[in-house]
N, C-alpha and C positions, 0 to 999 in steps of 0.2 A: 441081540436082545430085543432090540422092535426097530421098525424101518420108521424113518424120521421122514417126517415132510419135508426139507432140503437138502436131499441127496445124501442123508445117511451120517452126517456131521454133529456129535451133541456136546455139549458138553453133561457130563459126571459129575455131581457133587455128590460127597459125601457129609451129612451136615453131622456125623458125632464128634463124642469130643475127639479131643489130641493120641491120647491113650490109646481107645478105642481102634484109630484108623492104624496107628502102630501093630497092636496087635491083628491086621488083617484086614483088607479092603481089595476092591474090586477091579483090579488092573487098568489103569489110565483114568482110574479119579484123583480128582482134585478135593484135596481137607479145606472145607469152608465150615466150623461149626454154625449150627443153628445160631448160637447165642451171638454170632460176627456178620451172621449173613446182612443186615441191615446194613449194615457200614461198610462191607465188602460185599454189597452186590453189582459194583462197578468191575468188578475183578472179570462177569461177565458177560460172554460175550449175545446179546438182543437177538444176534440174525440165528443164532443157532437154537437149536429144542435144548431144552436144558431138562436132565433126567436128576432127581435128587434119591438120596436112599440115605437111611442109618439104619437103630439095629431092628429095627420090627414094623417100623412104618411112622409112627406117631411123629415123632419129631422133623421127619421128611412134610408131615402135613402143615404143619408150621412153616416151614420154608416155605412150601407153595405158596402159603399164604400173604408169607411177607413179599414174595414177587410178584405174587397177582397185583396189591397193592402199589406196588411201584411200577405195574405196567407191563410186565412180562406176561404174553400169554399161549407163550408154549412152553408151558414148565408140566413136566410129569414125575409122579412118586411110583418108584418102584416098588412096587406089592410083595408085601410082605418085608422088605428090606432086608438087609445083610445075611442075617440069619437063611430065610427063606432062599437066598440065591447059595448061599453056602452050603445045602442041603440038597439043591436041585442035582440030579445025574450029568 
């Protein structure tokens, strides 16, 4: 997907809802919706790049935002999100 700054290690979120990850998600994410990330952003883990995605991008940009805020600064949004990786060849 993209080479990470320490050796290739990220963590995955997917911030949509419950439903959502149910119906299809992106093999080795982990379900944090947007609307828990704040209270469950100890779930992860600082040393690694943290990649977020839902279903189109918007709500992955909120994530970002809420960890920029708490000090995370290698978090990345998957472009496009779910959709757009569901569609790729």
């Amino acid at each position: 997907m993209m080479e990470m700054r320490n050796g290739g290690e990220c963590d995955l979120v997917d911030v949509r809802r419950e439903d959502e990850f149910r119906n299809g998600h992106i093999q080795g994410a982990r379900l944090i919706p947007v609307d828990s990330l704040e209270t469950r952003a100890s779930e992860l883990d600082r040393s690694k790049t943290t990649v977020l995605y839902c279903k189109s991008g918007k709500r992955c940009q909120r994530g970002a935002q809420i960890l920029g805020e708490r000090g995370w600064d290698d978090v990345y949004v998957l472009e496009g999100g779910y959709d757009s990786y569901r569609s790729s060849p």
